[in-house]
N, C-alpha and C positions, 0 to 999 in steps of 0.2 A: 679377423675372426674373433680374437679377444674380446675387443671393444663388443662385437654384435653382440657375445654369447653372454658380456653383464649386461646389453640394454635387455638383455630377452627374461632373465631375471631378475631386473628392478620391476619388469611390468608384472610379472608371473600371478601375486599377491592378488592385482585388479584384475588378470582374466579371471584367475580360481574365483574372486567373489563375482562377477558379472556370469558365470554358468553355475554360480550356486553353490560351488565347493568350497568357498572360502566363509560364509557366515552361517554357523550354529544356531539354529533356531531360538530363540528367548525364553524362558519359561514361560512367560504369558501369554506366548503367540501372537501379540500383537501385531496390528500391521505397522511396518516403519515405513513411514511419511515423512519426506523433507521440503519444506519451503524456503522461498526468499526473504521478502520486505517482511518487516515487522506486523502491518497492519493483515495479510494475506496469512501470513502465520496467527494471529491471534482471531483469525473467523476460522483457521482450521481448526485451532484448539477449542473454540467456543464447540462446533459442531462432533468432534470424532473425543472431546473427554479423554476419558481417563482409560476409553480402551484402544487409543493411539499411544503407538512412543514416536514422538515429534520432536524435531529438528530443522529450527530456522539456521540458514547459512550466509546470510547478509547482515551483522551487525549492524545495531539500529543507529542512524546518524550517519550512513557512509550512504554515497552517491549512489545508488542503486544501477543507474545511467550505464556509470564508470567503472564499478566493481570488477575486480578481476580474483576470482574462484580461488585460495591456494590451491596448490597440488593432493594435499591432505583431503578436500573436499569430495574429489572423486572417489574414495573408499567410500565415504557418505553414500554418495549416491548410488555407487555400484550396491549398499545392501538396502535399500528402501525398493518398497510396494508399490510406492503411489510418490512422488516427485508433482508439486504445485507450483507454476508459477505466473505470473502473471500475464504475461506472453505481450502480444503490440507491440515486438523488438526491445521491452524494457531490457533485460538479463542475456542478450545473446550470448555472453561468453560460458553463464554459469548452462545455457539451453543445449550450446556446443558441449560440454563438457558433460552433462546428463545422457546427452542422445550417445555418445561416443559410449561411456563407462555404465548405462544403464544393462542389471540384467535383463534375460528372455522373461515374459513375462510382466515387466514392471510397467507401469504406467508413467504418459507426463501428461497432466494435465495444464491446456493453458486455458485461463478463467476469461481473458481480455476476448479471446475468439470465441468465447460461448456466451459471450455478455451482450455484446453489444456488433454489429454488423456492415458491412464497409462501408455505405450509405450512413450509418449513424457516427463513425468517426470525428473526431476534433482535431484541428490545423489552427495552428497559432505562429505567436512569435518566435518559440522555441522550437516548435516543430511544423515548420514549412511544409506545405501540402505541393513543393515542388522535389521534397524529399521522397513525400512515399511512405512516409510512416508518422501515424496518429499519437495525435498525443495517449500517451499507455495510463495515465492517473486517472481509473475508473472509481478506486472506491472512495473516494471523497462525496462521491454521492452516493449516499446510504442507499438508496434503492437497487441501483447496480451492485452497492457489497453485498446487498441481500443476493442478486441472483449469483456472485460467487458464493455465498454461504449456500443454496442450491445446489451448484455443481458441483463440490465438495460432496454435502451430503448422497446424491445420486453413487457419488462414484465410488464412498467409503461404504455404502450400500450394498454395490454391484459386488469389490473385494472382499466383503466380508458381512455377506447374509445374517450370520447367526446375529449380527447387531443392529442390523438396518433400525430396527425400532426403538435404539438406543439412540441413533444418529436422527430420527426423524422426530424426536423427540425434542432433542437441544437444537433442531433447525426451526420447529416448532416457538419454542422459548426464544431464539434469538428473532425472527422473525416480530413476535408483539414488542421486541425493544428496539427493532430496527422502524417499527410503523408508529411508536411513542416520538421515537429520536426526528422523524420525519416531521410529521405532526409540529413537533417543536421548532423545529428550524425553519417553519414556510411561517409559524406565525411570529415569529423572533423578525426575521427578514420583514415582513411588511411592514414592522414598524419602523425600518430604516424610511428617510426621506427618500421617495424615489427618486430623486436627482442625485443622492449619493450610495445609491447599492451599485460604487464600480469597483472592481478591482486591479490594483496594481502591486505585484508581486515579486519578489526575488525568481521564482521558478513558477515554470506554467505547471499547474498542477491544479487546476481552478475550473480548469473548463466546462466539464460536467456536470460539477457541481454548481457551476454559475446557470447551464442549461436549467436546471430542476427549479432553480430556485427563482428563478427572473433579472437575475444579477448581470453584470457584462465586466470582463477583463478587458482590463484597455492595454494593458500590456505587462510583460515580466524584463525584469530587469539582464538573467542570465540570458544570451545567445542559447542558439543552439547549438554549438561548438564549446558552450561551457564555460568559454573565454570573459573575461569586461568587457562590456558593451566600449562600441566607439565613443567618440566623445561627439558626434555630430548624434547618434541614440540617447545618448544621456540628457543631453539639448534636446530633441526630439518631447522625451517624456517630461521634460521639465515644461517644456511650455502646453502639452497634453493637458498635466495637473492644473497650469494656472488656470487654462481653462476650462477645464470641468469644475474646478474647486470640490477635489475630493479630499474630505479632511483628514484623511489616513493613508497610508500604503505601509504593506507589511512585507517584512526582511523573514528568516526562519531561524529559527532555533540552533538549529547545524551549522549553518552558513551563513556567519554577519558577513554582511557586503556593506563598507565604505560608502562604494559610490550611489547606493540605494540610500543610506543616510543625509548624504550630499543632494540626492536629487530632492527629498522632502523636505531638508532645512529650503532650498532654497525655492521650493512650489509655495513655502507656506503651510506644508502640510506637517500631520505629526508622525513619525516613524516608529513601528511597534514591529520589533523584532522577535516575536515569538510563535507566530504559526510554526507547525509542524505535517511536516509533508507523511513522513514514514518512522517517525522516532517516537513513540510513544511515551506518555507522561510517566512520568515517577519511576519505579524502578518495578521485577518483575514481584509481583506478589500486592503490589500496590493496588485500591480500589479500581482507581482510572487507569492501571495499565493493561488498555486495551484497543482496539480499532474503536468501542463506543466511546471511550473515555476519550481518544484523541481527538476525534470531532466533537465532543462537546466545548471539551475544553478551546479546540479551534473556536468554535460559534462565540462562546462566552467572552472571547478576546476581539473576534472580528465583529460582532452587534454593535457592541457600545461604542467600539472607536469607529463609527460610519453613521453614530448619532443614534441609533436603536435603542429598542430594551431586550434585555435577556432575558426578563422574568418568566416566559414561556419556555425555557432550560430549565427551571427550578424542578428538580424530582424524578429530572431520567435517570433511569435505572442503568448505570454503565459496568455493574460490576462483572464480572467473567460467568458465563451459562453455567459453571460447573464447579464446584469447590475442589479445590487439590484432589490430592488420587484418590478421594473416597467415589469421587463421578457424583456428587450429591447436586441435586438440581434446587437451585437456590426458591423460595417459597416465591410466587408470580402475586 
């Protein structure tokens, strides 16, 4: 009876906040919004400003995949509005954990199920289409993070009226630099040789974006189990590379992988270890720290080393929709 009577008051904290009695309204009223990945978080900040108080809970550079929520996360969640995440099974644990400690009330929004449709799904190396579940890396291609910048706005609309035309505004603004940023990248790509717009990756995270653009992923290096590839896969990709003679494959930022090294000394190929999947460049407050800034900068690394020019990057505008908490909309 002891034991029950502290489990029933260690939780007491998170019922009080999941019926509402345990968080104090904010002086600004704001609505609280929590996200995941870095990239998903920074299209919410770009669209809901400086009249959201936002809270990413996936540290940038961690497995998104794998991630497992502290304990501390679910107070998070139990006092936020609106809950983003990217949904296509990315985050199950942190989606358990919202549905469980979410107040009456609150929203979760998943951006992958309103993006794109079971018929338009991607099945690769990483995510076997004998599993059942699609590859989840939508916003790599700008036009899909556009329609999550959409859903976002709909929904920070729906919650809180008095601002829709705040929100519809900076969806506005990020929209002409998500149709600049596009622009750029279809004509950057066609100056690749088209015998070498392929890709080969540490992580499948490509595929959408390889859809948009004319590109093809011949393979990633990580399983789908997360594990090192066999050595009979490794073999595999290596003799892939010699014959396609693609003069690049890229390793990421987060995660050097050795045997991703190994397979390009020995295709021939050159190994460029700095795409980034969900960690965005510099630190926060930096020009480029943001979902535009990360694919540019991705472009800018992956053009040249596939033989291309980048000169059609020169001038996108990646800086954030909104300057810090004045909500100032930067001059278009």
């Amino acid at each position: 009876m002891a034991r029950a009577l502290a489990s029933l008051l260690t939780l007491l904290p998170l019922l009080a906040l999941a019926c509402g009695g345990g968080a104090a309204p904010t002086p600004e009223a704001k609505l609280q919004v929590v996200t995941t990945v870095a990239p998903i978080t920074s299209i919410v900040e770009s669209i809901g400003g400086s009249r959201i108080r936002l809270e990413g809970i996936i540290p940038e550079g961690v497995n998104s995949h794998t991630f497992e929520p502290a304990p501390s996360v679910a107070r998070l969640l139990a006092r936020a509005d609106l809950i983003v995440l990217n949904g296509l099974f990315l985050e199950e644990p942190t989606l358990r954990l919202a549905e469980a400690n979410k107040r009456d009330g609150a929203v979760v929004l998943r951006l992958g199920e309103g993006t794109v449709s079971r018929q338009e799904w991607a099945f690769d190396f990483s995510f076997p289409e004998s599993a059942g579940r699609p590859n989840p890396h939508l916003w790599p291609d700008p036009i899909l993070a556009l329609r999550y910048a959409e859903l976002v706005q709909e929904q920070l609309a729906q919650q809180d009226a008095t601002n829709a035309g705040y929100y519809g505004e900076n969806l506005a603004h990020f929209r002409r630099r998500i149709e600049r940023l596009d622009a750029a990248i279809r004509a950057a790509v066609q100056t690749i040789p088209r015998g070498q717009r392929k890709l080969l990756t540490y992580h499948d995270s490509w595929a959408y974006f390889a859809r948009r653009y004319g590109m093809e992923v011949i393979g990633a290096v990580q399983p789908a189990d997360f594990a090192e590839p066999s050595a009979r896969e490794v073999a595999r990709l290596i003799d892939q590379l010699r014959e396609v003679k693609v003069p690049a494959v890229f390793g990421s930022e987060v995660f050097p992988s050795k045997v991703l090294e190994q397979i390009a000394r020995e295709a021939g190929a050159r190994f460029i270890d700095k795409l980034r999947d969900d960690d965005l460049p510099g630190k926060p407050g930096d020009p480029r720290h943001s979902y535009l800034g990360l694919m540019l900068e991705n472009m800018e690394i992956m053009v040249p080393a596939l033989g291309g020019d980048a000169a059609a990057l020169a001038g996108v505008d990646v800086r954030p929709v909104f300057e810090g908490a004045s909500g100032a909309i930067y001059p278009q």
